[in-house]
MIROLUM-765611 format. One record per residue (C-alpha): residue number from 1; residue in one letter; x, y, z. Coordinates in pm, 1 decimal, padded with zeros to 6 digits, m for minus. Example, Ala and Ser with C-alpha at 12.3 -4.5 7.8 and 13.67 -1.06 7.14 Angstrom:
// residues 2
1 | a | 01230.0 | m00450.0 | 00780.0
2 | s | 01367.0 | m00106.0 | 00714.0
END
This chain:
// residues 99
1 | x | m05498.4 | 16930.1 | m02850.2
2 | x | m05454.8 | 16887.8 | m03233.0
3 | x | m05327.8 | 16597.7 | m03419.6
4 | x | m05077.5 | 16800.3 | m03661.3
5 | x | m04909.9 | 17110.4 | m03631.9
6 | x | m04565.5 | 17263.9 | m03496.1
7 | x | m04715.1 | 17389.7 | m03172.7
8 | x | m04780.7 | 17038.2 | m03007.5
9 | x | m04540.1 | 16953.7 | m02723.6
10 | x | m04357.8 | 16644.7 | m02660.5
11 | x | m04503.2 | 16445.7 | m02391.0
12 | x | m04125.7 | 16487.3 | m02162.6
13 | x | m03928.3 | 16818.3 | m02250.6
14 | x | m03588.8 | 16700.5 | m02454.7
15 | x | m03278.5 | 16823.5 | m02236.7
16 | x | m03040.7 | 17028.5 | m02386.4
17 | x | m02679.9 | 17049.6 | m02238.5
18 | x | m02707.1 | 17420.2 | m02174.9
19 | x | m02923.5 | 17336.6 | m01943.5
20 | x | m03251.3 | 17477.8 | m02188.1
21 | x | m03555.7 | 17230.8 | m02307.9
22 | x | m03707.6 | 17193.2 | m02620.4
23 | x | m04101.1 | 17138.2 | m02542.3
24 | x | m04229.8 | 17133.4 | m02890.2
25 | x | m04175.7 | 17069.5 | m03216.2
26 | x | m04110.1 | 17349.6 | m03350.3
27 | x | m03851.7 | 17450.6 | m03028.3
28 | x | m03675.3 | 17069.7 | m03173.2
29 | x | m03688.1 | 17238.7 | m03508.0
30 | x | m03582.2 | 17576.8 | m03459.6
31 | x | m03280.4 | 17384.9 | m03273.4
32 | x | m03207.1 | 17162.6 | m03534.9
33 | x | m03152.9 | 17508.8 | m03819.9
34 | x | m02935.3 | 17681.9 | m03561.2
35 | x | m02718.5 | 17408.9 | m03538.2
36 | x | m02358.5 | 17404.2 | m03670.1
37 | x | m02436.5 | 17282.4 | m04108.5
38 | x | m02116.4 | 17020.6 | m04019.5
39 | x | m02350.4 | 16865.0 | m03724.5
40 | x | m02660.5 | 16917.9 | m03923.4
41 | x | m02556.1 | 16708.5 | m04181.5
42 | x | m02509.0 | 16387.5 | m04017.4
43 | x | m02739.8 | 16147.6 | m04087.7
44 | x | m02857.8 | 16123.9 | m03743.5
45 | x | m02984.6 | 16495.3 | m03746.4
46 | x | m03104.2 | 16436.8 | m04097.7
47 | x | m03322.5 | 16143.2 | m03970.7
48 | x | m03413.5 | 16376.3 | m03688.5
49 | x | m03552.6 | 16632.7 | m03942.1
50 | x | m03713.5 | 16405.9 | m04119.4
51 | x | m03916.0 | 16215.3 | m03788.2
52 | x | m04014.6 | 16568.5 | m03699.1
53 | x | m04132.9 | 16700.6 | m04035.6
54 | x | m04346.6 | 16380.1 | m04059.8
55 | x | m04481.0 | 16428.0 | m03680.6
56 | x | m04569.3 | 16777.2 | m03735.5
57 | x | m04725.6 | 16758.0 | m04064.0
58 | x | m04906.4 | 16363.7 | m04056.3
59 | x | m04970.7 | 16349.8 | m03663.4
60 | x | m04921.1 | 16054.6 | m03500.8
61 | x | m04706.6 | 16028.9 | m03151.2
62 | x | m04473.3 | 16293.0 | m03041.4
63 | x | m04268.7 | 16053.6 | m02919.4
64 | x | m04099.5 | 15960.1 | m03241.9
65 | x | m03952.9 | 16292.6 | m03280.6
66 | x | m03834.0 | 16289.1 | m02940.6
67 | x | m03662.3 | 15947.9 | m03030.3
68 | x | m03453.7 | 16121.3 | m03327.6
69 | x | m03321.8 | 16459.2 | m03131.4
70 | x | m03252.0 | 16213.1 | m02822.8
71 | x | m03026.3 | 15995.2 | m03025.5
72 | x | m02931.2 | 16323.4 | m03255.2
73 | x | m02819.0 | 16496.8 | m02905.6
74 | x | m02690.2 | 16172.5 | m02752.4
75 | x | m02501.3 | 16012.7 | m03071.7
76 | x | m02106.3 | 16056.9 | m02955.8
77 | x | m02208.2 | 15814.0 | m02632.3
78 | x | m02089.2 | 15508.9 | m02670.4
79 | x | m02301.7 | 15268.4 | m02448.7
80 | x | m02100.1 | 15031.1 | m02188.7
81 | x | m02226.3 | 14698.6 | m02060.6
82 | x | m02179.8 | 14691.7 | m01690.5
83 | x | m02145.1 | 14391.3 | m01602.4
84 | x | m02255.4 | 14388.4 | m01197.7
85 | x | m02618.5 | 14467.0 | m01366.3
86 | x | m02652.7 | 14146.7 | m01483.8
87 | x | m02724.1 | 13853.5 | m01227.4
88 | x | m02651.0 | 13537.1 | m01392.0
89 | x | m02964.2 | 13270.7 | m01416.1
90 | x | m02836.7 | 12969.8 | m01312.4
91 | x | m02856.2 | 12755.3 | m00944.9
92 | x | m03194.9 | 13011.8 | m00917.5
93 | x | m03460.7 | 12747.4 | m01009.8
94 | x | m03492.0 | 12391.6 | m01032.7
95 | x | m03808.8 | 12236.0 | m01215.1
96 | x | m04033.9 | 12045.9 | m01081.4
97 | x | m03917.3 | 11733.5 | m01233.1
98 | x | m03587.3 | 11752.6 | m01057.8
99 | x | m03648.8 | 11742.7 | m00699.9
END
């Protein structure tokens, strides 16, 4: 496999919500141009372009392009905190000391 170039693949396909995948870089960046120029602009597309330039012409991990289309593709979702996730700490332990 090489180190640079447009042809590597990610290591997990990115999802598209047409139901497609993007498996390599240059899929993410043929994506990216065919993209409405109002969305394309933003800066999280712009720091998309930018992660997957560097990628395909420095090396390094795949993954960091992957990082900037997922949170391109995923930036109108606003994260909730769900609160039954989290199990409080307390009356769990008692140290040693204590007892």
């Amino acid at each position: 496999m090489p180190d640079k170039g447009w042809q590597r693949p990610f290591e997990d396909p990115i999802p598209l919500p047409g139901g497609r995948q993007l498996v390599t870089l240059k899929d993410a960046g043929n994506y990216i141009t065919k993209i409405l120029k109002t969305e394309h602009t933003t800066k999280e597309w712009q720091a998309a372009m930018e992660a997957l330039i560097l990628v395909a012409s420095l090396g390094g991990p795949t993954v960091f392009a992957r990082i900037g289309v997922m949170r391109a593709l995923n930036r109108h979702l606003e994260r909730e905190f769900n609160q039954s996730r989290k199990d409080p700490h307390w009356g769990k332990r008692k140290l040693k000391r204590e007892e």
